[in-house]
PDB file of the backbone (N, CA, C, O) and the ligand in Angstrom, with CONECT records:
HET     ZN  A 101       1
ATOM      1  N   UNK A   1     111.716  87.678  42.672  1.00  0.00           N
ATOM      2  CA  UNK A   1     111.107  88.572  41.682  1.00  0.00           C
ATOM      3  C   UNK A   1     111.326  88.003  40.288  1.00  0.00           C
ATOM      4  O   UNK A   1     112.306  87.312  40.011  1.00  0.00           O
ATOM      5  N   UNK A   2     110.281  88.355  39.347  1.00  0.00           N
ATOM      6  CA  UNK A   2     110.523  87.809  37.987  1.00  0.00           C
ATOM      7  C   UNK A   2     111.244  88.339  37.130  1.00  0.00           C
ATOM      8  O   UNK A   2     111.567  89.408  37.648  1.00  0.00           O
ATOM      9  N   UNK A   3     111.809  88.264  35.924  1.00  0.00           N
ATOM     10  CA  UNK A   3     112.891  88.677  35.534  1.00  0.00           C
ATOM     11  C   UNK A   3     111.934  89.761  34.544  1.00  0.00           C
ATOM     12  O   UNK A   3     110.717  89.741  34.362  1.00  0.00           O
ATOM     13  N   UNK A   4     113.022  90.746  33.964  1.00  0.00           N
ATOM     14  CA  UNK A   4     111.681  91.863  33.372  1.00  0.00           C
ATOM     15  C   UNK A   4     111.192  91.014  31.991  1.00  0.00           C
ATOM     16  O   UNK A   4     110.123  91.295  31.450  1.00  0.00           O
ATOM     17  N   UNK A   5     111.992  90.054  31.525  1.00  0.00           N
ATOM     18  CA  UNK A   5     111.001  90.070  30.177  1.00  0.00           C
ATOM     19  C   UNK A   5     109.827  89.230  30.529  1.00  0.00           C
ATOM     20  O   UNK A   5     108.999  89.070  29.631  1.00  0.00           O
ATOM     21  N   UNK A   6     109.522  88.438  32.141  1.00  0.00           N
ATOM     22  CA  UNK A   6     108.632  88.003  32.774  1.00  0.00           C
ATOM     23  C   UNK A   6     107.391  88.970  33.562  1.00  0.00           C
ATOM     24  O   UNK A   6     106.280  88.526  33.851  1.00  0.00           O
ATOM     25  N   UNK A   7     107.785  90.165  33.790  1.00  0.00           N
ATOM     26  CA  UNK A   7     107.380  90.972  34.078  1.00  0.00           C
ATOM     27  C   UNK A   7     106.215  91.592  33.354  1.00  0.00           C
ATOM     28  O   UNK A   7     106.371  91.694  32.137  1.00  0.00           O
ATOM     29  N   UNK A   8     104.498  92.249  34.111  1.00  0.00           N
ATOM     30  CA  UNK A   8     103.650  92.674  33.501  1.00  0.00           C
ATOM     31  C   UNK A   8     104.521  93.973  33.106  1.00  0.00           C
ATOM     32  O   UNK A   8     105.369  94.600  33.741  1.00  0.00           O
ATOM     33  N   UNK A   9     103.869  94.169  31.531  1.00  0.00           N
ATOM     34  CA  UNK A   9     104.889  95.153  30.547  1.00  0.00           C
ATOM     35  C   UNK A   9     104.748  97.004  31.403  1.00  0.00           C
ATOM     36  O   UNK A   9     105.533  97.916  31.139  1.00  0.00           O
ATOM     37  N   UNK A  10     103.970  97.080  32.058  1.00  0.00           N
ATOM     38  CA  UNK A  10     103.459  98.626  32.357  1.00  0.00           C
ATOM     39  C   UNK A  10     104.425  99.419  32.133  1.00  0.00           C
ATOM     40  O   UNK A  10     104.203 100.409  31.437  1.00  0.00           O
ATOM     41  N   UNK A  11     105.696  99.193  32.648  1.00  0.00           N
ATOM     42  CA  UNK A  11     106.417 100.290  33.277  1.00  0.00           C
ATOM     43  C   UNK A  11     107.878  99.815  32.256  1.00  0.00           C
ATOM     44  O   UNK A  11     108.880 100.471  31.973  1.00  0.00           O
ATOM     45  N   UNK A  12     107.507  98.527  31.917  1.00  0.00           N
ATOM     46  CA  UNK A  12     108.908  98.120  31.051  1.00  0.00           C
ATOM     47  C   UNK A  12     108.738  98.726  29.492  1.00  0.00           C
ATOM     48  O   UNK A  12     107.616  98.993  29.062  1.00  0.00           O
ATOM     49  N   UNK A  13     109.919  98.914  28.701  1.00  0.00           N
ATOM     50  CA  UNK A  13     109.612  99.124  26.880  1.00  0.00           C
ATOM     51  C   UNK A  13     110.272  97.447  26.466  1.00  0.00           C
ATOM     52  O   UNK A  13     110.739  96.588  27.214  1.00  0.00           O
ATOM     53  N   UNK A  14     110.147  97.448  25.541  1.00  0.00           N
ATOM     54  CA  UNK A  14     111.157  96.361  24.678  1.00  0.00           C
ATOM     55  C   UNK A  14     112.383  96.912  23.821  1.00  0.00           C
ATOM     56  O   UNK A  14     111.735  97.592  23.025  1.00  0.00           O
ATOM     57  N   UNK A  15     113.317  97.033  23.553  1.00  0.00           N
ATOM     58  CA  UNK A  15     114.494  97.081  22.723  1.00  0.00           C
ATOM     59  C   UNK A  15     114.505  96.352  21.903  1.00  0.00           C
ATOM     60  O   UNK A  15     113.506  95.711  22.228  1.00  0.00           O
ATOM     61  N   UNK A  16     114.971  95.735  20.737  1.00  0.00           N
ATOM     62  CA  UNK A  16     115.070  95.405  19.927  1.00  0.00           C
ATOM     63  C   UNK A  16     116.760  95.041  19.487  1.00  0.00           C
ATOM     64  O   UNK A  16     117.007  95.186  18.290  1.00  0.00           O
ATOM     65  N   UNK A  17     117.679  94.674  20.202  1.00  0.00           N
ATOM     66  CA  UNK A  17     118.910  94.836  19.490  1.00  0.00           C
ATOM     67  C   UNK A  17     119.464  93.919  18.753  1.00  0.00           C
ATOM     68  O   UNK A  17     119.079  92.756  18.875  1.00  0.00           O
ATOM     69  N   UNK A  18     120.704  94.326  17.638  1.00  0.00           N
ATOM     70  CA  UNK A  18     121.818  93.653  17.206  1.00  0.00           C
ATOM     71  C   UNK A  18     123.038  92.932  17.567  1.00  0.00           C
ATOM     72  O   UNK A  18     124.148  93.461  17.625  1.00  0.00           O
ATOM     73  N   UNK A  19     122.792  91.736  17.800  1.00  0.00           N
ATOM     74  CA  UNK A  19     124.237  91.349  18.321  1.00  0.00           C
ATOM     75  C   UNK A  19     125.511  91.388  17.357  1.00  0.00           C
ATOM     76  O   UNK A  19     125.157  91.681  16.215  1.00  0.00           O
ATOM     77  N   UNK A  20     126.470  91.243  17.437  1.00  0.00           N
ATOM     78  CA  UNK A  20     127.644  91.239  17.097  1.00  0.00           C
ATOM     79  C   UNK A  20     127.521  89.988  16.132  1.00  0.00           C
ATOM     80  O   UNK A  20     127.943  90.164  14.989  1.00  0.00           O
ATOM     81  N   UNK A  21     126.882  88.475  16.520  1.00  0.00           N
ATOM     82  CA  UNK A  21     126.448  87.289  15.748  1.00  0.00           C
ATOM     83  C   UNK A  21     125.554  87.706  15.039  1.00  0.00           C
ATOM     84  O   UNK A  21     125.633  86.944  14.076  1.00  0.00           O
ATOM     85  N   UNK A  22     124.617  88.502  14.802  1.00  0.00           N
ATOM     86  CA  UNK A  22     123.832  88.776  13.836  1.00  0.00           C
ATOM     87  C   UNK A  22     122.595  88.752  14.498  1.00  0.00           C
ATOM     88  O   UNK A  22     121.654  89.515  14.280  1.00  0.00           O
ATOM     89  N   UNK A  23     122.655  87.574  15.553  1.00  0.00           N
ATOM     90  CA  UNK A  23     121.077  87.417  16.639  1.00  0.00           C
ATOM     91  C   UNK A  23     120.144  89.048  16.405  1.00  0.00           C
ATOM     92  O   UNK A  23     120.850  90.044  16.247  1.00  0.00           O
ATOM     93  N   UNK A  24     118.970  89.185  16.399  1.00  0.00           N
ATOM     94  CA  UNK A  24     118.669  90.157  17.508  1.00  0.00           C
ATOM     95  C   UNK A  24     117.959  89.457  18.618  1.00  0.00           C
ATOM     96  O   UNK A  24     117.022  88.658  18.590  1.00  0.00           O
ATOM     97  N   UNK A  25     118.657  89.970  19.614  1.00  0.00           N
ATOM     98  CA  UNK A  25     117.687  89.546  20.841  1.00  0.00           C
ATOM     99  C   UNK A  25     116.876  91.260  21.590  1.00  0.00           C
ATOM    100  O   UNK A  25     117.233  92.410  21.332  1.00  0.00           O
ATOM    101  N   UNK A  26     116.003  90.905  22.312  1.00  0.00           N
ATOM    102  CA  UNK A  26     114.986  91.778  22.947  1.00  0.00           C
ATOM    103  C   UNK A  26     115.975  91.892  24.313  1.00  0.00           C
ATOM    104  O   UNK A  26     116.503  90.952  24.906  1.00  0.00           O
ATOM    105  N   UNK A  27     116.068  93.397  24.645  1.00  0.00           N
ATOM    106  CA  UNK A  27     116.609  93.793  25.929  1.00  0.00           C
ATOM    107  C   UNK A  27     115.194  94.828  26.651  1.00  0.00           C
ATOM    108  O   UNK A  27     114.582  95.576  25.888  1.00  0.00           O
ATOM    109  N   UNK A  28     114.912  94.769  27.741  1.00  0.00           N
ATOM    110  CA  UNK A  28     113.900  95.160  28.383  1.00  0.00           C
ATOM    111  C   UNK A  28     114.447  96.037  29.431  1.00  0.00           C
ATOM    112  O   UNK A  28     115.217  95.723  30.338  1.00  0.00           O
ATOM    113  N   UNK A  29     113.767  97.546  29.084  1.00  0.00           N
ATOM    114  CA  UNK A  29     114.191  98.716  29.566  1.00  0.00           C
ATOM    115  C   UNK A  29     113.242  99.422  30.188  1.00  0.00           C
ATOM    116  O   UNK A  29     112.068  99.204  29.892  1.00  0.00           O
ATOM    117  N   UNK A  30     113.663 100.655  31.421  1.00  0.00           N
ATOM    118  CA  UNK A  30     112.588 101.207  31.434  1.00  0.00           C
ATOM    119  C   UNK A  30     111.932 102.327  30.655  1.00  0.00           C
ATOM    120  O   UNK A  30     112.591 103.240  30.157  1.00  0.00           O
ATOM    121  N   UNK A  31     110.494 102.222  30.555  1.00  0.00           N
ATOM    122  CA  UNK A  31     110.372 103.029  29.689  1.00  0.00           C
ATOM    123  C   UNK A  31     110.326 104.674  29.777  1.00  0.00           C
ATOM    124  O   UNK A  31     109.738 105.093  30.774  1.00  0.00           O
ATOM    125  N   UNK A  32     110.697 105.365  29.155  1.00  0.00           N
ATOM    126  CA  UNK A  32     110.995 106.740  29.184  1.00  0.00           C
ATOM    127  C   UNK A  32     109.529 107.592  29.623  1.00  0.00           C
ATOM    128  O   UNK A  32     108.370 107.271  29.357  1.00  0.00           O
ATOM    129  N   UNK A  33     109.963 108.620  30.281  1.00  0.00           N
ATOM    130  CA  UNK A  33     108.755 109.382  30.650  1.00  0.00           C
ATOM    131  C   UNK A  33     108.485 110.265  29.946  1.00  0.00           C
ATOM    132  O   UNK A  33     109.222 110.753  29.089  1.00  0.00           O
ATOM    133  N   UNK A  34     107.040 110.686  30.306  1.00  0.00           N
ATOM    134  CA  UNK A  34     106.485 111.402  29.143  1.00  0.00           C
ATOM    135  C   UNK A  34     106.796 112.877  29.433  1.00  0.00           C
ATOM    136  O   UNK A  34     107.633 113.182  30.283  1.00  0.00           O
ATOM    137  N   UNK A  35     105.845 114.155  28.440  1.00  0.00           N
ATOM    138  CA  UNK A  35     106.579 115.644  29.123  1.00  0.00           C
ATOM    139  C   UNK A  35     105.843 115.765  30.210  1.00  0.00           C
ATOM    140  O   UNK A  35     104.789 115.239  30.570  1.00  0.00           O
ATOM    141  N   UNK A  36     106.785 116.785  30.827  1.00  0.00           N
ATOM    142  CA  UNK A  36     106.116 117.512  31.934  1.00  0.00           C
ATOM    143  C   UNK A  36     104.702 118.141  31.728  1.00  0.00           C
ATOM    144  O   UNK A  36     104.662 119.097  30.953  1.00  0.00           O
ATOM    145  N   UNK A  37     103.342 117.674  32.411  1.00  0.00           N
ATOM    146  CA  UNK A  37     102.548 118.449  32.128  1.00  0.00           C
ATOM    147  C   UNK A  37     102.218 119.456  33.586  1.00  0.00           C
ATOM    148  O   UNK A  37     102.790 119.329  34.669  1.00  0.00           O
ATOM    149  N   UNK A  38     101.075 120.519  33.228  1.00  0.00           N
ATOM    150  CA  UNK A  38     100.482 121.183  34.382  1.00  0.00           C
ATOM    151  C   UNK A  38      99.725 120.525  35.346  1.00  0.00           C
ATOM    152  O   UNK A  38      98.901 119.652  35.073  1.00  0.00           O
ATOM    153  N   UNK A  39      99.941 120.857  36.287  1.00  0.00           N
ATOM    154  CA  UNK A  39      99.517 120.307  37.482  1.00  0.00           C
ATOM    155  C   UNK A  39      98.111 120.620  37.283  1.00  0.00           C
ATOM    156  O   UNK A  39      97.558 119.521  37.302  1.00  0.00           O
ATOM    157  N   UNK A  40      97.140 121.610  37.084  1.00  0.00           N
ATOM    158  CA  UNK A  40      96.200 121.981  36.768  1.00  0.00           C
ATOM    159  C   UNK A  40      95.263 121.048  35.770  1.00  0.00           C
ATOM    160  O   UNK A  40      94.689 119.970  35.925  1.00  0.00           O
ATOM    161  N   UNK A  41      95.374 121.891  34.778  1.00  0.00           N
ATOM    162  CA  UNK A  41      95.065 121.866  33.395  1.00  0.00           C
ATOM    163  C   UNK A  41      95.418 120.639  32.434  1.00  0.00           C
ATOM    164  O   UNK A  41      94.601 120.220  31.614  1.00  0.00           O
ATOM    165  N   UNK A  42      97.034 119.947  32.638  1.00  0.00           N
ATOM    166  CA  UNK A  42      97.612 118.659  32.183  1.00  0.00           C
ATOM    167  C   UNK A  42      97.852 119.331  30.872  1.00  0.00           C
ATOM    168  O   UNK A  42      97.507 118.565  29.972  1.00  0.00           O
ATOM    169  N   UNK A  43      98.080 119.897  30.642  1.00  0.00           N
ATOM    170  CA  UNK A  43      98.757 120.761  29.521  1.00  0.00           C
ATOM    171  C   UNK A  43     100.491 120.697  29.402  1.00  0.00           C
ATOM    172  O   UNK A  43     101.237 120.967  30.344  1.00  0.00           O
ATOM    173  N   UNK A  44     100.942 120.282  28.047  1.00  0.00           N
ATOM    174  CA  UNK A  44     102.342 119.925  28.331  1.00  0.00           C
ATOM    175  C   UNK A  44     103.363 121.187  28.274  1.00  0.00           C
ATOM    176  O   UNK A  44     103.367 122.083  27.430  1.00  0.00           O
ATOM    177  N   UNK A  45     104.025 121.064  29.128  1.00  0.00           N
ATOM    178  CA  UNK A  45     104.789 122.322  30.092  1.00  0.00           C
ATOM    179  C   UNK A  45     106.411 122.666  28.945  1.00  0.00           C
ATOM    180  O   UNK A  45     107.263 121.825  28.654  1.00  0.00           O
ATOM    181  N   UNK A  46     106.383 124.036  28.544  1.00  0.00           N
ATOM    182  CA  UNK A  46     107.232 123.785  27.703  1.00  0.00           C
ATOM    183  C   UNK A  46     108.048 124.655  28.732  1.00  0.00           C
ATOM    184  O   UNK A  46     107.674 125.161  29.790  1.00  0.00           O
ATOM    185  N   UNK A  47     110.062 124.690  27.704  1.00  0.00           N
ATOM    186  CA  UNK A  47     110.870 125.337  28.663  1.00  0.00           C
ATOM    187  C   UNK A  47     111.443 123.960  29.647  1.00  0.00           C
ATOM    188  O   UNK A  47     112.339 124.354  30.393  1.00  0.00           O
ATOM    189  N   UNK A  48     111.214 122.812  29.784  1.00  0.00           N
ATOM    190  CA  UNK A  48     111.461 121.902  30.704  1.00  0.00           C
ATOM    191  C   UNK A  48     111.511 120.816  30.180  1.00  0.00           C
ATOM    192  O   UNK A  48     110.721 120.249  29.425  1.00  0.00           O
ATOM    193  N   UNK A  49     113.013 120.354  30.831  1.00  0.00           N
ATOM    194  CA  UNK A  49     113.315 118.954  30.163  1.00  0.00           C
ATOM    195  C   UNK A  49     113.593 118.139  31.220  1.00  0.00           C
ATOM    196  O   UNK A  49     113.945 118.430  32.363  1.00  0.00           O
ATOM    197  N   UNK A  50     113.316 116.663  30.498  1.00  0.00           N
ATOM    198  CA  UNK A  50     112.912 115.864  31.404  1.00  0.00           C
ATOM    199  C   UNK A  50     114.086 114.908  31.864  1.00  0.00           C
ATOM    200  O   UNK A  50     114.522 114.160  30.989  1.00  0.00           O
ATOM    201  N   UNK A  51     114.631 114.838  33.076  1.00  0.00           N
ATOM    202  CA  UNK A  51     116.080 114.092  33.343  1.00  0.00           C
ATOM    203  C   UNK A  51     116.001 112.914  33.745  1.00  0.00           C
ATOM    204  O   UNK A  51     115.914 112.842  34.971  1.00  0.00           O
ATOM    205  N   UNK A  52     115.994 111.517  32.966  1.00  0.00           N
ATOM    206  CA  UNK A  52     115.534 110.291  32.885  1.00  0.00           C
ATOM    207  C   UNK A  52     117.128 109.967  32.364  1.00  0.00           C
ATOM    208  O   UNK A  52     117.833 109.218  33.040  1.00  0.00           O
ATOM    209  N   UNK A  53     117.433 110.337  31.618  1.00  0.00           N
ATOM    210  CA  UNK A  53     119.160 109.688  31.533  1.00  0.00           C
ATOM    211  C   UNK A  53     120.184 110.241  32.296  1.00  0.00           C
ATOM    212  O   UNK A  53     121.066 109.533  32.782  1.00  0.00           O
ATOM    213  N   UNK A  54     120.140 111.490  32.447  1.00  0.00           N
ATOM    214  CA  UNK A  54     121.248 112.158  33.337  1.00  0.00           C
ATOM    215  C   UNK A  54     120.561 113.281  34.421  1.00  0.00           C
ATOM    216  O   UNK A  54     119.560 113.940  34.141  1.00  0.00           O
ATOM    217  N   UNK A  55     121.290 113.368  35.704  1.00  0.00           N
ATOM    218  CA  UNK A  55     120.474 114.741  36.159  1.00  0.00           C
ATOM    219  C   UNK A  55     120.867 115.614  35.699  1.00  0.00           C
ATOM    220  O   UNK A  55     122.014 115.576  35.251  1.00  0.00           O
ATOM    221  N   UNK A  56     119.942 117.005  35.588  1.00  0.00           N
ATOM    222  CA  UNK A  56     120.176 118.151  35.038  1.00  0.00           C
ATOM    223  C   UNK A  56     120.079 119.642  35.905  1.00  0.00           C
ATOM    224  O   UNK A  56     119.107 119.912  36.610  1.00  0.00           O
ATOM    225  N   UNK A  57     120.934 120.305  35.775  1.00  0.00           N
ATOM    226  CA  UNK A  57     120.894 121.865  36.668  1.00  0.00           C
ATOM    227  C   UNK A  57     119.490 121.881  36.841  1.00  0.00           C
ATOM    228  O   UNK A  57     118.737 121.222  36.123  1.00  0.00           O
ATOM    229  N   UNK A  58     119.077 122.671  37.847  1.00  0.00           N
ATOM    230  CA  UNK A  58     117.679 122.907  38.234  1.00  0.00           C
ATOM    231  C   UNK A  58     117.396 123.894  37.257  1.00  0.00           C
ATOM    232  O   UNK A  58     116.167 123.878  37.196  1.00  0.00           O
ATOM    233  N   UNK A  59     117.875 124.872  36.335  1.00  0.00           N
ATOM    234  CA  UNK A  59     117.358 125.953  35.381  1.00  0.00           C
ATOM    235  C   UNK A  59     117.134 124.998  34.289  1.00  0.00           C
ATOM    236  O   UNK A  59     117.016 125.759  33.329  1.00  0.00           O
ATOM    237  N   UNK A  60     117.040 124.141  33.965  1.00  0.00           N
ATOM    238  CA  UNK A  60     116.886 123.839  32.802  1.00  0.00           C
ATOM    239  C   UNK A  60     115.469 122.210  33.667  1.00  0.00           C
ATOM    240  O   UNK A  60     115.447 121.066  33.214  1.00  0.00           O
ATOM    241  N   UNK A  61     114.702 122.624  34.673  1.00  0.00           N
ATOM    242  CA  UNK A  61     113.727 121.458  34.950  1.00  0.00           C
ATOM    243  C   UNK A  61     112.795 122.170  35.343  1.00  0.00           C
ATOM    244  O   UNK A  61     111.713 121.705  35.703  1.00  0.00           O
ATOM    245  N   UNK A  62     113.208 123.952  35.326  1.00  0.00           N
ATOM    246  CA  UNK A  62     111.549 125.005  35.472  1.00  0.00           C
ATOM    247  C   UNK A  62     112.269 125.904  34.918  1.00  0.00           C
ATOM    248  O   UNK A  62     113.437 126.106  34.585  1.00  0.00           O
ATOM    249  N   UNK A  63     110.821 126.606  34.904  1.00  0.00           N
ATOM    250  CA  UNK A  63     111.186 128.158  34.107  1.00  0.00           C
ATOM    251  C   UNK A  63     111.126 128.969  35.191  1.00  0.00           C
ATOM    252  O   UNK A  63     110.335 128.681  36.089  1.00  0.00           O
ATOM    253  N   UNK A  64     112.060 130.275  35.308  1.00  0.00           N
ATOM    254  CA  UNK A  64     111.862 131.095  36.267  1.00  0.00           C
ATOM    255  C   UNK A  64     111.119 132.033  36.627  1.00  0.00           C
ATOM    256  O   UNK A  64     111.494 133.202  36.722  1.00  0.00           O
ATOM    257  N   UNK A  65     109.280 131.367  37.017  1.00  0.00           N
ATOM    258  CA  UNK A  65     108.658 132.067  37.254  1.00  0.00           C
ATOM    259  C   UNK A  65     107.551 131.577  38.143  1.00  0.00           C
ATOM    260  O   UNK A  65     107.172 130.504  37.674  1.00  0.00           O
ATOM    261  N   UNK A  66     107.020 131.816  38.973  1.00  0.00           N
ATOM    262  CA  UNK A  66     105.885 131.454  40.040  1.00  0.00           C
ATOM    263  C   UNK A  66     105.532 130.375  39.623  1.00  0.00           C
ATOM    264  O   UNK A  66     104.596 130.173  38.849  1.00  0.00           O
ATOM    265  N   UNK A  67     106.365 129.460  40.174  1.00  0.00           N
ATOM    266  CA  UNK A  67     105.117 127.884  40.456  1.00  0.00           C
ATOM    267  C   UNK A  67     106.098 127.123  38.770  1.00  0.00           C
ATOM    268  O   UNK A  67     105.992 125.965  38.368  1.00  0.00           O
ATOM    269  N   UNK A  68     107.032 128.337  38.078  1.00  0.00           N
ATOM    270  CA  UNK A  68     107.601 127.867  36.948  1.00  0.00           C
ATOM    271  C   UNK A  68     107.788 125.733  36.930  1.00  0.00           C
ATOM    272  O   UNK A  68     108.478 125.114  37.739  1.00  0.00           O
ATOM    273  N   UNK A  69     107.052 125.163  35.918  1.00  0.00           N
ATOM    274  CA  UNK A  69     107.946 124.087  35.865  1.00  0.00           C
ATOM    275  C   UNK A  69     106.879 122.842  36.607  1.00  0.00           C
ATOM    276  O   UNK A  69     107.136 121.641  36.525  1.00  0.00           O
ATOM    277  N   UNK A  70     105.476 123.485  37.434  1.00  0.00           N
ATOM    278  CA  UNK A  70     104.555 122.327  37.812  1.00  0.00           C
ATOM    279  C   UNK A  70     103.211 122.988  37.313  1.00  0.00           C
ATOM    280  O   UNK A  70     102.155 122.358  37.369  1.00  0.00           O
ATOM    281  N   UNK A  71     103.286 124.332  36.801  1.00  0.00           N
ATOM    282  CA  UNK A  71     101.983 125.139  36.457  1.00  0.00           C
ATOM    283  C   UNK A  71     102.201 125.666  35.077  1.00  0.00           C
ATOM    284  O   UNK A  71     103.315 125.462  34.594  1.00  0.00           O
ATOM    285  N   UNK A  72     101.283 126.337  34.338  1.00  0.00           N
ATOM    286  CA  UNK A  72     101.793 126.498  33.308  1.00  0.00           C
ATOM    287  C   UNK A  72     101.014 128.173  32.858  1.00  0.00           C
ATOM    288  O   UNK A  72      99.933 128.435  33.387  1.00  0.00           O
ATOM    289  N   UNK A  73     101.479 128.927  32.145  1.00  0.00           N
ATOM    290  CA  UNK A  73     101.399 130.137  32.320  1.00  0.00           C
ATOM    291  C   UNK A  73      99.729 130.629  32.860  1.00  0.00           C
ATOM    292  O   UNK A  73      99.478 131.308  33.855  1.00  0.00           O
ATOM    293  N   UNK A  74      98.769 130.072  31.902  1.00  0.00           N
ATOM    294  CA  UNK A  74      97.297 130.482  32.058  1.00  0.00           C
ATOM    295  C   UNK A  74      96.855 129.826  33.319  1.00  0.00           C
ATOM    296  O   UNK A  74      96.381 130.537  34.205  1.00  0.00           O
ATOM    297  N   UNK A  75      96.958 128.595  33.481  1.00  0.00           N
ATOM    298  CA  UNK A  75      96.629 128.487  35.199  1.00  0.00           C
ATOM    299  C   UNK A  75      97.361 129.845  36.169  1.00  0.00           C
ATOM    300  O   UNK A  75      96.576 130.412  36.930  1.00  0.00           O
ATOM    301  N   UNK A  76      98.726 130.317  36.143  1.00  0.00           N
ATOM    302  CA  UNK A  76      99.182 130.776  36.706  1.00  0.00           C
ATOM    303  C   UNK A  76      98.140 132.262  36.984  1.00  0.00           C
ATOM    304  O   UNK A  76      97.632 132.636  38.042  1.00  0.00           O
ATOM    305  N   UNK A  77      98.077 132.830  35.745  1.00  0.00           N
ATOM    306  CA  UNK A  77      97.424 133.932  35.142  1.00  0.00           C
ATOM    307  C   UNK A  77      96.124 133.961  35.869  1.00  0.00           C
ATOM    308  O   UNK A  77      95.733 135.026  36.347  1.00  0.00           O
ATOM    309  N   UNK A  78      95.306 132.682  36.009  1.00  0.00           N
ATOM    310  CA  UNK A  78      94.419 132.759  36.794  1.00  0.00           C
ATOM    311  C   UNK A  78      94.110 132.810  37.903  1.00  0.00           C
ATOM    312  O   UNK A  78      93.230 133.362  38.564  1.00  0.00           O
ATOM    313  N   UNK A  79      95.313 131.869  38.146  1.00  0.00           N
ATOM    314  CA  UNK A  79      95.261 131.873  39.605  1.00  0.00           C
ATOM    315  C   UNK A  79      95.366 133.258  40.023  1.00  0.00           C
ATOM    316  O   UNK A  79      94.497 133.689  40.781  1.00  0.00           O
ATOM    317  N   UNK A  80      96.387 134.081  39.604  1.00  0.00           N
ATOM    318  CA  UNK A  80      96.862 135.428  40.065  1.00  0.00           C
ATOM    319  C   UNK A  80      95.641 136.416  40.418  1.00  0.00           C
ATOM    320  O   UNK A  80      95.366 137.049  41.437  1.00  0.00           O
ATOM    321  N   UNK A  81      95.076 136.299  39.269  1.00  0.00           N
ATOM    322  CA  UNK A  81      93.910 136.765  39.018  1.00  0.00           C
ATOM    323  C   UNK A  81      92.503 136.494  40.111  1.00  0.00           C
ATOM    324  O   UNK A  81      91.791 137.422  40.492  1.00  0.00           O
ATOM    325  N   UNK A  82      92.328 135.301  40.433  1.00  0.00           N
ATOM    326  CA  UNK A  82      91.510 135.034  41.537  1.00  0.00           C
ATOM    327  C   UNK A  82      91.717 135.387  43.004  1.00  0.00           C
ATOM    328  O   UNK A  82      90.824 135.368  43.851  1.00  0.00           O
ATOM    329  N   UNK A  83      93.341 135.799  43.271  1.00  0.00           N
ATOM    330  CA  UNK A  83      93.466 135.701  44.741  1.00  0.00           C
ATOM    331  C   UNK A  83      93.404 137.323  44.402  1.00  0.00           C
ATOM    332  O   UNK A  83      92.869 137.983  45.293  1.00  0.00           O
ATOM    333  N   UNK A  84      93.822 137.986  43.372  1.00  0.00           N
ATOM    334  CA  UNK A  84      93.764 139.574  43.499  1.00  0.00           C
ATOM    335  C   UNK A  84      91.891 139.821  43.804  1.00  0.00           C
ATOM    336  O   UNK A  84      91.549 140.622  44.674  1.00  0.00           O
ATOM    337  N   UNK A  85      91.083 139.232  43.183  1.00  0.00           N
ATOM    338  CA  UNK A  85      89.604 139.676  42.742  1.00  0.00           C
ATOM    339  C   UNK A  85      89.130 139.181  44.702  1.00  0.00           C
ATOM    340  O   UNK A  85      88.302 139.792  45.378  1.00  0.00           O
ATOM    341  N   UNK A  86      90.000 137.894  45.195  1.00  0.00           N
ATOM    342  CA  UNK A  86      89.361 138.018  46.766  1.00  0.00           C
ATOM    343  C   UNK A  86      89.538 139.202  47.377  1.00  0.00           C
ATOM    344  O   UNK A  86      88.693 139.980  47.820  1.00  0.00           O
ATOM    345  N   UNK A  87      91.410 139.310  47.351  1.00  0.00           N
ATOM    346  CA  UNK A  87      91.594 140.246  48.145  1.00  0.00           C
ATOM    347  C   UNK A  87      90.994 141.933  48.102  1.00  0.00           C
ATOM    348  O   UNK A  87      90.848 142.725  49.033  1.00  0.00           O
ATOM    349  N   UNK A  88      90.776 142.062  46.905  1.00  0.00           N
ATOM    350  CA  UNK A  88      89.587 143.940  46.539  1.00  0.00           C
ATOM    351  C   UNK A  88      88.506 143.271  47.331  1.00  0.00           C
ATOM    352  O   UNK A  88      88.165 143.854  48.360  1.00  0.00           O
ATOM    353  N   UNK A  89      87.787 141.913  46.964  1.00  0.00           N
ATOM    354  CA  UNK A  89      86.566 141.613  47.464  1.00  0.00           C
ATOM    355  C   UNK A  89      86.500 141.964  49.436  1.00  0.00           C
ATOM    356  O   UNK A  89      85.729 142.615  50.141  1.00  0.00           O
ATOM    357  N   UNK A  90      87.581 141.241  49.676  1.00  0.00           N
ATOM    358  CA  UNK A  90      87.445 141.584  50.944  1.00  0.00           C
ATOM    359  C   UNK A  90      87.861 142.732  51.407  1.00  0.00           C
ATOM    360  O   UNK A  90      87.721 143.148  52.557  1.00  0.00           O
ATOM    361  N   UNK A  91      88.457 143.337  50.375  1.00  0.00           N
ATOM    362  CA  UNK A  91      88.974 144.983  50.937  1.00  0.00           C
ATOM    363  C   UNK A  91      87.200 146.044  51.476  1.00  0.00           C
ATOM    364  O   UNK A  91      86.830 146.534  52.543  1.00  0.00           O
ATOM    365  N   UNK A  92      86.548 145.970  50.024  1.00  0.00           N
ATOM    366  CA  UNK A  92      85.773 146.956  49.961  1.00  0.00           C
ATOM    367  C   UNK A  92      84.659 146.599  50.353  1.00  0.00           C
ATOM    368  O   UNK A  92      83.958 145.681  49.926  1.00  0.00           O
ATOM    369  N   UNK A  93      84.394 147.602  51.504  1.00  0.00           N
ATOM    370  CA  UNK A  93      82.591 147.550  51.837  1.00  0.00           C
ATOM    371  C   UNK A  93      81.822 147.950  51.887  1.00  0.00           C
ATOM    372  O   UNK A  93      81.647 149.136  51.605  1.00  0.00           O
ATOM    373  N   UNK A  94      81.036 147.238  52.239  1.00  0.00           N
ATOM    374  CA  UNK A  94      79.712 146.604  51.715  1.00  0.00           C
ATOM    375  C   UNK A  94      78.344 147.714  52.400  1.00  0.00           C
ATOM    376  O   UNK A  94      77.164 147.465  52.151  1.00  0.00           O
TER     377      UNK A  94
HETATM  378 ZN    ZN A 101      97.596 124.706  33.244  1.00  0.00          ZN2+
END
């Protein structure tokens, strides 16, 4: 395998550091992820942080609520909303 600063950049960042001699040399990292968005919509998901340096308690990677943490409130809202409007639909007849 090639070494990362050989590596196509996609998934790598560049660093920039200070040596102790004064050098800077380039250290090649991965690069950080972006926010959480909705699974839906791609709307960025607030309430949720993203654990790329350390893992984190599961309350703090969703919010505590239906689908909290991959959906985001108005998808939710709709969704809710669509399976209630089947279920009257199929209640009442015709
Ligand atoms: Zn959404």
């Amino acid at each position: 395998m090639p070494t990362r600063s050989q590596r196509v950049r996609k998934g790598i960042r560049r660093v920039f550091v200070r040596t102790p001699g004064g050098r800077t040399v380039v250290h090649y990292e991965d690069k950080r992820p972006g926010f959480r968005r909705c699974g839906i919509c791609g709307e960025v998901l607030h309430g949720v942080r993203r654990d790329d340096e350390r893992p984190l308690p599961s309350s703090q990677k969703r919010v505590s609520r239906l689908h909290g943490g991959n959906v985001c409130h108005r998808c939710l809202e709709s969704m809710i909303r669509e399976s209630v409007l089947a279920e009257w639909a199929a209640q009442t007849p015709k």
